[in-house]
N, CA, C and O of each residue as an XYZ file, in Angstrom:
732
protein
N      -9.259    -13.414     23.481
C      -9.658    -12.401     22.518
C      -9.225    -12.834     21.115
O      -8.144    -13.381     20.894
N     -10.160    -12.546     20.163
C      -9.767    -12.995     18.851
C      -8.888    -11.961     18.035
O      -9.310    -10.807     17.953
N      -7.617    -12.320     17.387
C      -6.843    -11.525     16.797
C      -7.190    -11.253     15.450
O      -7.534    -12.103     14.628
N      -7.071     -9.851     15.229
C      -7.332     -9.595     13.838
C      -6.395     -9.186     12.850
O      -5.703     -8.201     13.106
N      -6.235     -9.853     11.620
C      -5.532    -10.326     10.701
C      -5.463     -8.890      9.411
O      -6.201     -8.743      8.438
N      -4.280     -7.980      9.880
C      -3.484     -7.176      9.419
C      -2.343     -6.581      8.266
O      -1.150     -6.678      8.553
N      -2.642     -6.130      7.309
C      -1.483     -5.783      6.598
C      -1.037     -4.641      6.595
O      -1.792     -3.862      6.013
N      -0.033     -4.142      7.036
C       0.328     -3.219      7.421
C       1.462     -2.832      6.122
O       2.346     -3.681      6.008
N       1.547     -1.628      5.110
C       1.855     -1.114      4.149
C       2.899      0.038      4.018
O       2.720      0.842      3.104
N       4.057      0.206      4.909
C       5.192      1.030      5.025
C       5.196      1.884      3.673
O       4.890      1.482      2.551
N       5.608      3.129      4.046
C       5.411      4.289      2.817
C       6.930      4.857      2.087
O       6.722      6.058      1.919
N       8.062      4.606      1.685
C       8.954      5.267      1.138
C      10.105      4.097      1.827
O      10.885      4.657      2.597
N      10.274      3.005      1.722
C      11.733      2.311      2.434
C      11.666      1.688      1.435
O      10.791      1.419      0.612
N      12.984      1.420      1.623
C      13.913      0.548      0.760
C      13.373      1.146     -0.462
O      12.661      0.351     -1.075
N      13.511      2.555     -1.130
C      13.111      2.611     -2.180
C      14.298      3.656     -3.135
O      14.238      4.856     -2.868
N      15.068      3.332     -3.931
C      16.383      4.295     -4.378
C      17.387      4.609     -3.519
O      17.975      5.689     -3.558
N      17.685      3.515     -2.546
C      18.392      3.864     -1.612
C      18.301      4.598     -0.215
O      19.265      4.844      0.510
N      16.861      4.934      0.059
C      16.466      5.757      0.892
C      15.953      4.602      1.841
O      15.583      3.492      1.456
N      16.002      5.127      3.367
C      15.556      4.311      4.258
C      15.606      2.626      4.359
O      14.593      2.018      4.704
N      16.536      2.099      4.116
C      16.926      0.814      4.121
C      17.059      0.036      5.536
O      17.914      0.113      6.418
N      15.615     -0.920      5.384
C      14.909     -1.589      6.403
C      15.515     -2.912      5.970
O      15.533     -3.278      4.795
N      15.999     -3.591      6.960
C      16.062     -5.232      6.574
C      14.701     -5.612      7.610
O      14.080     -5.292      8.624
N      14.823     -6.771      6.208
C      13.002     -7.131      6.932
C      13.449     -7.942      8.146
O      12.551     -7.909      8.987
N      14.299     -8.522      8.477
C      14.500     -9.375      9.567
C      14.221     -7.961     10.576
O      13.342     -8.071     11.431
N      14.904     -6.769     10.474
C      14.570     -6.081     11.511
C      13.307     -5.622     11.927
O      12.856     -5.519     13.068
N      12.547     -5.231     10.291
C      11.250     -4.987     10.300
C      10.036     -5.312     11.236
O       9.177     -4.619     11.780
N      10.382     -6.947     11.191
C       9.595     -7.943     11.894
C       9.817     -8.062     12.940
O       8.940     -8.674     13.551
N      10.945     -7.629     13.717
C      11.500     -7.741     15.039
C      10.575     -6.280     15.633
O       9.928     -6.244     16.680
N      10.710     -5.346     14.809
C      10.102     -4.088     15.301
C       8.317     -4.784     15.964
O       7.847     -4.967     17.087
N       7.883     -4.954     14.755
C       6.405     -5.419     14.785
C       6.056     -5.731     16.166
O       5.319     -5.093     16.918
N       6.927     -7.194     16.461
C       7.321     -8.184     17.706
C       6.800     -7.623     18.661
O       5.787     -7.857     19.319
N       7.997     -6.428     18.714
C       8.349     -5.719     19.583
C       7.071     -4.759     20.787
O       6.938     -4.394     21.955
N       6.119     -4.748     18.915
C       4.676     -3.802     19.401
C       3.850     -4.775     20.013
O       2.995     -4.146     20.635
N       3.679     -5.955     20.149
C       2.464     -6.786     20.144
C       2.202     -7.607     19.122
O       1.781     -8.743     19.341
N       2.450     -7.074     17.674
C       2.194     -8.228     17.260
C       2.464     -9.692     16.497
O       3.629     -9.916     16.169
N       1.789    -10.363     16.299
C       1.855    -11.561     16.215
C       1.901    -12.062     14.967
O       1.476    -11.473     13.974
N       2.770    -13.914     14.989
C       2.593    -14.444     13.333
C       3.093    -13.100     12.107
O       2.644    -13.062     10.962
N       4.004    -12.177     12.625
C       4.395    -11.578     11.999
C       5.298    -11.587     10.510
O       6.513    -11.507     10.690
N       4.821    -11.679      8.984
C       5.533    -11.834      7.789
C       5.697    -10.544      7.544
O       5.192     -9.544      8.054
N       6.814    -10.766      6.317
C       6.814     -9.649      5.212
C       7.458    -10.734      4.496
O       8.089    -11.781      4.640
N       6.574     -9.289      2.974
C       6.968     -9.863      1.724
C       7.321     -8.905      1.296
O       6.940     -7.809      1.708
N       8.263     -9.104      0.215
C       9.500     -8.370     -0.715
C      10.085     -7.438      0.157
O       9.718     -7.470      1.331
N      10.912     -6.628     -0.185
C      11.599     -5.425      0.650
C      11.011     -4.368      0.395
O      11.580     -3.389      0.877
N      10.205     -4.178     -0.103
C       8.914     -2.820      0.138
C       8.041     -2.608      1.023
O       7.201     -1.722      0.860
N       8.069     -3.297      2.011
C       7.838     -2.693      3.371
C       5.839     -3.137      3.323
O       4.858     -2.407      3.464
N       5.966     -4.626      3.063
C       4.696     -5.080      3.252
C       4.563     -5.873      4.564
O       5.420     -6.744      4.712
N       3.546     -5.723      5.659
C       4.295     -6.767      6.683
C       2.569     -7.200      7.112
O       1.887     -6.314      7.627
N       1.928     -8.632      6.857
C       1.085     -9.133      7.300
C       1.379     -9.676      8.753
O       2.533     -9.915      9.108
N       0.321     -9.855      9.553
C       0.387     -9.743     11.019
C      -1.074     -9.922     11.583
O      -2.105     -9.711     10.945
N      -0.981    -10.368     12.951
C      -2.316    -10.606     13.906
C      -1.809     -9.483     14.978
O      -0.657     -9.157     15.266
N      -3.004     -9.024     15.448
C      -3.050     -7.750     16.619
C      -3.948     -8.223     17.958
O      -4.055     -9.440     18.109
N      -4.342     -7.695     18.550
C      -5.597     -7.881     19.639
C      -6.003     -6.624     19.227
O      -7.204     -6.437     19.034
N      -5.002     -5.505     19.017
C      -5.604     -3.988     18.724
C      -7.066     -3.801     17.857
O      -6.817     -4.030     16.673
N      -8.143     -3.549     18.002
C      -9.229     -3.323     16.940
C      -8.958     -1.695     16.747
O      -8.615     -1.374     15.609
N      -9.036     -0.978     17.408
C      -8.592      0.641     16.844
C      -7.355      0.820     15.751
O      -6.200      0.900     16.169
N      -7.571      0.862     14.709
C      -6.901      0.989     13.465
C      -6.061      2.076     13.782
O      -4.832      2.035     13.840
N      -7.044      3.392     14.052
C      -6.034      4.292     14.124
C      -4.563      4.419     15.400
O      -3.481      4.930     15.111
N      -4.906      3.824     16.771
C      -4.643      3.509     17.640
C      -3.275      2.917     17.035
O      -2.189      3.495     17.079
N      -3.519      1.690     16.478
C      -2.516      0.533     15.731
C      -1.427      1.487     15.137
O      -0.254      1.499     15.508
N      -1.978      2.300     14.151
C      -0.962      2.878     13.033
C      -0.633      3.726     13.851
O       0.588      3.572     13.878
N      -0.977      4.895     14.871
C       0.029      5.728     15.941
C       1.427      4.921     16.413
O       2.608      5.216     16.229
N       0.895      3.946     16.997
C       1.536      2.901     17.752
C       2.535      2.166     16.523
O       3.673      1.967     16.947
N       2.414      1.922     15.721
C       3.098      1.239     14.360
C       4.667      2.626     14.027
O       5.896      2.564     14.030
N       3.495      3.832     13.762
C       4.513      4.572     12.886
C       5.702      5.330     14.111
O       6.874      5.554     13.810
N       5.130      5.629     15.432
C       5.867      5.736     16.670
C       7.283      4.903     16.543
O       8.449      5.238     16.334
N       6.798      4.004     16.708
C       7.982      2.571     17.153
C       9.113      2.325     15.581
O      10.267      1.902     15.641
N       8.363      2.730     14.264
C       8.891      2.396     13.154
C      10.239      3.843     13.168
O      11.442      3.853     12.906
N       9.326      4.834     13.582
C      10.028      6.228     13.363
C      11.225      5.919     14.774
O      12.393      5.912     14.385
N      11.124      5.786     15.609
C      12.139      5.408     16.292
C      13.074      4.765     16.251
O      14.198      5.187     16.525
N      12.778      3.490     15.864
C      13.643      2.356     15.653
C      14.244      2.745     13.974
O      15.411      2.400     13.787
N      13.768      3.198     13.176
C      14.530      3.609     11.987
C      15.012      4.665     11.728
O      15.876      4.554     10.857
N      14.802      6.059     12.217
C      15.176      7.100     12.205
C      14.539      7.435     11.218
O      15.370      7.662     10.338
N      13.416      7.621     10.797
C      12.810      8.203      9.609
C      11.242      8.430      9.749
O      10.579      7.704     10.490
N      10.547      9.688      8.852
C       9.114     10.054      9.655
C       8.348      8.552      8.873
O       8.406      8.452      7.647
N       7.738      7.583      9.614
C       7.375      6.322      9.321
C       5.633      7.079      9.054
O       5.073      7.937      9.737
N       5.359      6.679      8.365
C       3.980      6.825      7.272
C       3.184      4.958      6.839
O       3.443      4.382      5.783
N       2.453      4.492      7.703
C       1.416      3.140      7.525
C       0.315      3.157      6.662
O      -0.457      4.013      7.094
N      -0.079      2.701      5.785
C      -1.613      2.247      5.217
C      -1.894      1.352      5.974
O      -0.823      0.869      6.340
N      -3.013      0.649      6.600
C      -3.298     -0.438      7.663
C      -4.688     -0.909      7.196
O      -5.600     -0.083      7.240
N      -4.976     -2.329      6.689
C      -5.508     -2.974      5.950
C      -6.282     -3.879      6.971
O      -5.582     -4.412      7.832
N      -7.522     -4.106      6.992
C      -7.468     -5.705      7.970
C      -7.584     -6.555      6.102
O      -7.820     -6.154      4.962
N      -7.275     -7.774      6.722
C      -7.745     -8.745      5.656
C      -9.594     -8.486      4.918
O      -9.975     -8.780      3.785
N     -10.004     -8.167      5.495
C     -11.416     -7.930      4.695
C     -11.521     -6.908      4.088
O     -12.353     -6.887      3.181
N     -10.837     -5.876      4.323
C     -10.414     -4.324      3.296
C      -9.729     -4.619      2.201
O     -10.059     -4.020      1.177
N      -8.863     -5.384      2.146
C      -7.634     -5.623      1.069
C      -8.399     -7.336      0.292
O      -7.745     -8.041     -0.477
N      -9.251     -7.532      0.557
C     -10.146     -8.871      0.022
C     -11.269     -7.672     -0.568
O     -11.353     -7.632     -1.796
N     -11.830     -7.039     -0.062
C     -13.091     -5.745     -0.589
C     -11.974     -5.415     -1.705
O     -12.095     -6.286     -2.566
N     -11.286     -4.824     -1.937
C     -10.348     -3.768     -2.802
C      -9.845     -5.153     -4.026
O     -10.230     -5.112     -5.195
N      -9.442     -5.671     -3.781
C      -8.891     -6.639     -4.478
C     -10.304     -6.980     -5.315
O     -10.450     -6.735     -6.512
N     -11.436     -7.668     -4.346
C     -12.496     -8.305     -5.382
C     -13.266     -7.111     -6.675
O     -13.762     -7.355     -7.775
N     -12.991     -5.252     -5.610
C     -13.672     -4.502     -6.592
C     -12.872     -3.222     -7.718
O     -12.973     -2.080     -8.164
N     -11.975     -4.596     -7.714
C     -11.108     -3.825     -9.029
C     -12.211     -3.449    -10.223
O     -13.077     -4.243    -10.589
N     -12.058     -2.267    -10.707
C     -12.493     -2.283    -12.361
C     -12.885     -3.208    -13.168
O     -11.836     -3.363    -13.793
N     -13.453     -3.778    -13.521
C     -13.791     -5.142    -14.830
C     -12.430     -4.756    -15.456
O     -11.908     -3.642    -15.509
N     -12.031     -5.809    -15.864
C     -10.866     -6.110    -16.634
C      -9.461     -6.325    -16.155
O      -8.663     -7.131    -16.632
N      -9.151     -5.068    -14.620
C      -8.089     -4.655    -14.619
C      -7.222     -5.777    -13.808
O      -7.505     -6.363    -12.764
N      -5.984     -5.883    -14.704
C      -4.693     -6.588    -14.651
C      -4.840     -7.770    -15.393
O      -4.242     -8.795    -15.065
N      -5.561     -7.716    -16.333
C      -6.129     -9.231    -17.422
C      -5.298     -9.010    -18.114
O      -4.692    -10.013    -18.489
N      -4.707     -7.407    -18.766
C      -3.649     -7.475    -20.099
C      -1.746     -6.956    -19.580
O      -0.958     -6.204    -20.153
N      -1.610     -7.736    -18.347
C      -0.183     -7.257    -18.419
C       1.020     -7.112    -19.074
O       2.094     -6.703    -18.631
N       0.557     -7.704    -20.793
C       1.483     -7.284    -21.328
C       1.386     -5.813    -22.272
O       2.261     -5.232    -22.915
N       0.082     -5.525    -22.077
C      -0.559     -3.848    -22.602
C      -0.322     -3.332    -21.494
O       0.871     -3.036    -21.432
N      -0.957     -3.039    -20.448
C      -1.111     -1.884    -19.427
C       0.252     -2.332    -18.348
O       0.842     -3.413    -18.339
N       0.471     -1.315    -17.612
C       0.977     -1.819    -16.034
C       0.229     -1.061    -15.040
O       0.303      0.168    -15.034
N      -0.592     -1.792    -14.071
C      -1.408     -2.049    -12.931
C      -0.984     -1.912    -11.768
O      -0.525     -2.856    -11.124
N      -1.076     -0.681    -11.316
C      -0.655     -0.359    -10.147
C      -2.023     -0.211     -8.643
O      -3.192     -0.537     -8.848
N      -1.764      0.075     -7.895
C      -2.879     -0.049     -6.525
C      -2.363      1.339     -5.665
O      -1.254      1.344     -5.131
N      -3.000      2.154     -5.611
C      -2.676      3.027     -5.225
C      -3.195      3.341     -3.596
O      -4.186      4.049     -3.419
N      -2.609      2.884     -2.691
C      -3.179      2.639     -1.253
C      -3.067      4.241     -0.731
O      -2.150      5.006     -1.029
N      -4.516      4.633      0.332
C      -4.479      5.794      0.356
C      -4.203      5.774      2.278
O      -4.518      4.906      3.092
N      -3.497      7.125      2.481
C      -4.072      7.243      4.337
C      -4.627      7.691      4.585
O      -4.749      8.893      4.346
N      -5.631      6.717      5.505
C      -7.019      7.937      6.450
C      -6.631      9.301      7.008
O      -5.938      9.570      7.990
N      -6.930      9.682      6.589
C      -8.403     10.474      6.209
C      -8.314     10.714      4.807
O      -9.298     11.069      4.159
N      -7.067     10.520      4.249
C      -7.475     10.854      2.328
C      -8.416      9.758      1.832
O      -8.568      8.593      2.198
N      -9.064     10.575      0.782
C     -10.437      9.570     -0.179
C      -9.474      9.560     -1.453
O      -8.374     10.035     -1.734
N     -10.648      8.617     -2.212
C      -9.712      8.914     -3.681
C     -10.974      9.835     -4.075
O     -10.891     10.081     -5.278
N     -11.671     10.202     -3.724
C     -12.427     11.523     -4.258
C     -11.654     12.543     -4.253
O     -11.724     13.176     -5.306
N     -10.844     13.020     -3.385
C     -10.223     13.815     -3.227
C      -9.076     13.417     -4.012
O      -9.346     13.809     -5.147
N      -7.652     12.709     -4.041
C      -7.136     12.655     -4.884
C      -7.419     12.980     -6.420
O      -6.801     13.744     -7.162
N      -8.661     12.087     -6.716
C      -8.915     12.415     -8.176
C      -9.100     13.946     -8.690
O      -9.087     14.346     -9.854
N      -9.230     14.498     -7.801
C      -9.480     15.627     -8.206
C      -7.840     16.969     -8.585
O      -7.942     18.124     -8.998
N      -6.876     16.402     -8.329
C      -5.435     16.505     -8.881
C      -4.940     15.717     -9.344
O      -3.821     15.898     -9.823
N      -5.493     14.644     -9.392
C      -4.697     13.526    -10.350
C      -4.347     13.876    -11.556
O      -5.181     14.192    -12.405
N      -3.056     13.861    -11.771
C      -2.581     13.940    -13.600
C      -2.794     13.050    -14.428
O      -2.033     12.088    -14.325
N      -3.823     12.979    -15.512
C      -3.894     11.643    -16.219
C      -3.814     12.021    -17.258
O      -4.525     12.855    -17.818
N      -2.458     11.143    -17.860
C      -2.742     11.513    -19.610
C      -4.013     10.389    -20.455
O      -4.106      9.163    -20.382
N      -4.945     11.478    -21.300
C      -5.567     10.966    -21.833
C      -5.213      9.862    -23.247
O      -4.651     10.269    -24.264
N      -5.640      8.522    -23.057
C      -5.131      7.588    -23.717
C      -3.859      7.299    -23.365
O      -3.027      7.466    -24.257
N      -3.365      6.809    -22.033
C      -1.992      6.378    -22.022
C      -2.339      6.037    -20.118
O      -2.014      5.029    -19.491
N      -3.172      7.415    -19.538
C      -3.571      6.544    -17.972
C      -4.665      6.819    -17.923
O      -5.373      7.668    -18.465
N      -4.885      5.600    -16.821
C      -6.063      5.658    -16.877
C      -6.516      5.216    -15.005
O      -6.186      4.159    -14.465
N      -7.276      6.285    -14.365
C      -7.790      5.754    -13.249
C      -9.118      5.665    -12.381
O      -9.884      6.581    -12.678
N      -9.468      5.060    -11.673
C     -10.911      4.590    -11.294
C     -10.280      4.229     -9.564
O      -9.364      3.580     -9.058
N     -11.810      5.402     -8.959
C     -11.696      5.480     -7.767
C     -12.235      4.081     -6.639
O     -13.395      3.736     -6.862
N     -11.673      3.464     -5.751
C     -12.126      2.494     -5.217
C     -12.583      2.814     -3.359
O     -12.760      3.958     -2.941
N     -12.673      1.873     -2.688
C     -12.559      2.129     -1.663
C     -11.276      2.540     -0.573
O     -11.017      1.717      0.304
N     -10.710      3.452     -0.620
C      -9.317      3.976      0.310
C      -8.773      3.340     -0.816
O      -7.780      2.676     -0.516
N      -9.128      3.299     -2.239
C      -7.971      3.390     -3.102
C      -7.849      3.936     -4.070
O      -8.911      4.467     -4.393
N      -6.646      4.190     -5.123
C      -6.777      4.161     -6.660
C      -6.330      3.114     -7.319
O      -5.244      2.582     -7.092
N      -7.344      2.665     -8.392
C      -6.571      1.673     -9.138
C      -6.092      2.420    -10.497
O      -6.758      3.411    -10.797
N      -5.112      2.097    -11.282
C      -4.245      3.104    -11.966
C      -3.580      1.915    -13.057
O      -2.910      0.892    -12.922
N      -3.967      2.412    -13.802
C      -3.266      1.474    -15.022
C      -2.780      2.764    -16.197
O      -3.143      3.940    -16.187
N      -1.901      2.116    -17.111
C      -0.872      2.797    -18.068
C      -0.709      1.887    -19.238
O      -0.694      0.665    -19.088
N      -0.607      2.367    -20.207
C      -0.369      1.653    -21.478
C       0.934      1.834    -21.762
O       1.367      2.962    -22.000
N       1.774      0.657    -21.770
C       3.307      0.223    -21.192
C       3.874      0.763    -22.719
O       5.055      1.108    -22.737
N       3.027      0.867    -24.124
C       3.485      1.639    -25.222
C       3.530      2.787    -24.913
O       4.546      3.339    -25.333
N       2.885      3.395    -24.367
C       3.208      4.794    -24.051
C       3.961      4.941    -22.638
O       4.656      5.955    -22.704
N       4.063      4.439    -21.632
C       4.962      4.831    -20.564
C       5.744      6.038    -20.614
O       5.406      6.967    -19.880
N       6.768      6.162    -21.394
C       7.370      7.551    -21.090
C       6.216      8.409    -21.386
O       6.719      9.406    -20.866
N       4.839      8.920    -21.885
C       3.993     10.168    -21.698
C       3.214      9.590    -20.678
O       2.127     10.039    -21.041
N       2.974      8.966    -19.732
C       2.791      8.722    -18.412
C       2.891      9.947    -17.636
O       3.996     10.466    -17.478
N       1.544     10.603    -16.997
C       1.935     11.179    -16.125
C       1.270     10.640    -14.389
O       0.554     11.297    -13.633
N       1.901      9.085    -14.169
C       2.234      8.633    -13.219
C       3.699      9.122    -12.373
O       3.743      8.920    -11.159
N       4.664      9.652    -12.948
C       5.725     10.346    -12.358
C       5.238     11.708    -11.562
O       5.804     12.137    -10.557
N       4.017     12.347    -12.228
C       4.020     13.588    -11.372
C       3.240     13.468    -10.000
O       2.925     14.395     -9.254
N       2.982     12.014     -9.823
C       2.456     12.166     -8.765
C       2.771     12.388     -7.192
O       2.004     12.357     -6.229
N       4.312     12.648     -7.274
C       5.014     12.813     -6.025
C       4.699     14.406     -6.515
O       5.598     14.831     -5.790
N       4.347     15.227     -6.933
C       4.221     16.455     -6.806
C       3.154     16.813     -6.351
O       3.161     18.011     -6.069
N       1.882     16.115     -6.075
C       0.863     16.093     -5.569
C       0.885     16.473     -3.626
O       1.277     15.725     -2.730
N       0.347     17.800     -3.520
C       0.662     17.426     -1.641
C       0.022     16.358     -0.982
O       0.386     16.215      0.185
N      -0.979     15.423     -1.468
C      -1.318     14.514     -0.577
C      -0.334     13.401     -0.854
O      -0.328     12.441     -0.084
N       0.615     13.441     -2.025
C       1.760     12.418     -1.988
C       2.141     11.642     -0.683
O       2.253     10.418     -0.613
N       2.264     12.241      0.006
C       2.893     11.963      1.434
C       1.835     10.510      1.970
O       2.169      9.531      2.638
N       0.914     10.753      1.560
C      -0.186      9.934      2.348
C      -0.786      8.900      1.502
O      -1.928      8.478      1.683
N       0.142      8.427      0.408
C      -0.329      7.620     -0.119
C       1.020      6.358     -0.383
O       2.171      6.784     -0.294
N       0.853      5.155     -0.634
C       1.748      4.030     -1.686
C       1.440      3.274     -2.105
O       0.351      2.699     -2.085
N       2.639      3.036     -2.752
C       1.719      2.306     -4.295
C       2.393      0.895     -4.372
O       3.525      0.548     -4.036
N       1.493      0.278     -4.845
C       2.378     -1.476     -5.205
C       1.092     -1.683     -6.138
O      -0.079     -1.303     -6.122
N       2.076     -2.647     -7.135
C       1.398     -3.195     -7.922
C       0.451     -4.372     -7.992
O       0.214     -5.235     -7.147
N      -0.010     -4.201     -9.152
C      -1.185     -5.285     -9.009
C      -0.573     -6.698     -8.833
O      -1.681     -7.213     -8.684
N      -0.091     -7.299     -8.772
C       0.573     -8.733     -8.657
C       1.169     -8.838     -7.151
O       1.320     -9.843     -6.456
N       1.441     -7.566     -6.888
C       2.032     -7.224     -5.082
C       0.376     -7.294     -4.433
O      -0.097     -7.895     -3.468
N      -0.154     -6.480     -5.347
C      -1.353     -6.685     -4.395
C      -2.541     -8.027     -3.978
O      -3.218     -8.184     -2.961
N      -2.448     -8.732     -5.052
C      -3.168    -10.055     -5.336
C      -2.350    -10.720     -4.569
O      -3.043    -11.164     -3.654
N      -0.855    -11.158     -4.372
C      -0.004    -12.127     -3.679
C      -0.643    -11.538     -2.342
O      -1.401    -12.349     -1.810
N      -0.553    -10.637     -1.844
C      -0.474    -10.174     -0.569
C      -1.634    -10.638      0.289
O      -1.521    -10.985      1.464
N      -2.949    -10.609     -0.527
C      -4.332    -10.874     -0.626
C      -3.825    -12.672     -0.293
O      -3.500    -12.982      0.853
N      -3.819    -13.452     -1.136
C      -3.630    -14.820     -1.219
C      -2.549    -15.239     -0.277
O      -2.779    -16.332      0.241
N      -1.189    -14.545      0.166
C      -0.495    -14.594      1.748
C      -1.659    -14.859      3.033
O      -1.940    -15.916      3.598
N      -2.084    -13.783      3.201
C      -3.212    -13.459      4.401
C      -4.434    -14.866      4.247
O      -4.682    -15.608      5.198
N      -5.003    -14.992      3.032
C      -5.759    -16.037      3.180
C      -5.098    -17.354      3.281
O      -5.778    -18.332      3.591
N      -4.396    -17.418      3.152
C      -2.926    -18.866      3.483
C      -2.923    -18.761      4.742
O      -3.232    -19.777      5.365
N      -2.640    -17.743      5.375
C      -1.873    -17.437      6.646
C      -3.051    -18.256      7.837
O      -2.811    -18.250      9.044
């Protein structure tokens, strides 16, 4: 059976001290599920991987089960194959992440069943300072790094679909992209 080539996107670890995953364990968890050729990159809870699993949703039950167990914490997945996160990556916005020393470029990964139709529609955006554009199961989200403090990228943990979304940046997201096609 041919394995399909996975990024799997952990939601709130290693982040201010909360939920502190060592990736050596991380990857042992993965192992543990089935799967295979298992990486991570940085300590934000990115972990590329091969499955036999084709049921996505199946995968992420089975993912956030074993994560919530083995860490003691309610475990929350975005689950990517490599051709979703190659789609998202190629249909960024025209322009976006060309001026990183003007804007900062964030990727706003969503969980099934949330759209960014739906998000956008509470999204806080300050006019002239953010700015966002809906993608496929994403948001892409940029900020003008002169204005940062009137950013209202902070209120977005006040949002109730908060829970079901994370975020990494554009340079997290392009490496991650170029990992998987290495891999």
């Amino acid at each position: 059976m041919t394995l399909v080539h996975y990024l799997a996107l952990l939601r709130g670890i290693n982040v201010g001290g909360s939920h502190i995953i060592k990736m050596t364990d991380l990857k042992e968890c993965f192992e543990n599920i089935g799967c295979t050729d298992v990486k991570t990159y940085i300590q934000s809870g990115n972990v590329i991987f091969r499955s036999e699993e084709r049921d996505a949703a199946q995968l992420v039950s089975k993912m956030e089960r074993a994560l919530s167990a083995r860490f003691a914490y309610t475990s929350r997945v975005v689950l990517l194959t490599h051709k979703q996160l190659t789609h998202i990556v190629e249909h960024a916005p025209d322009g976006f992440g060309t001026e990183p020393d003007t804007y900062r470029y964030n990727v706003i990964f969503l969980k099934e069943p949330l759209t960014a139709t739906e998000v956008m529609k509470s999204f806080p955006l300050k006019p002239g300072v953010d700015t966002a554009h809906e993608g496929q199961g994403v948001l892409y989200f940029s900020l003008l790094i002169s204005k940062a403090t009137q950013s209202h990228i902070s209120r977005i943990n006040t949002l109730p679909t908060y829970q079901h979304m994370t975020i990494r940046n554009w340079n997290t997201a392009t490496k991650l992209l170029a990992l998987m096609e290495k891999a």
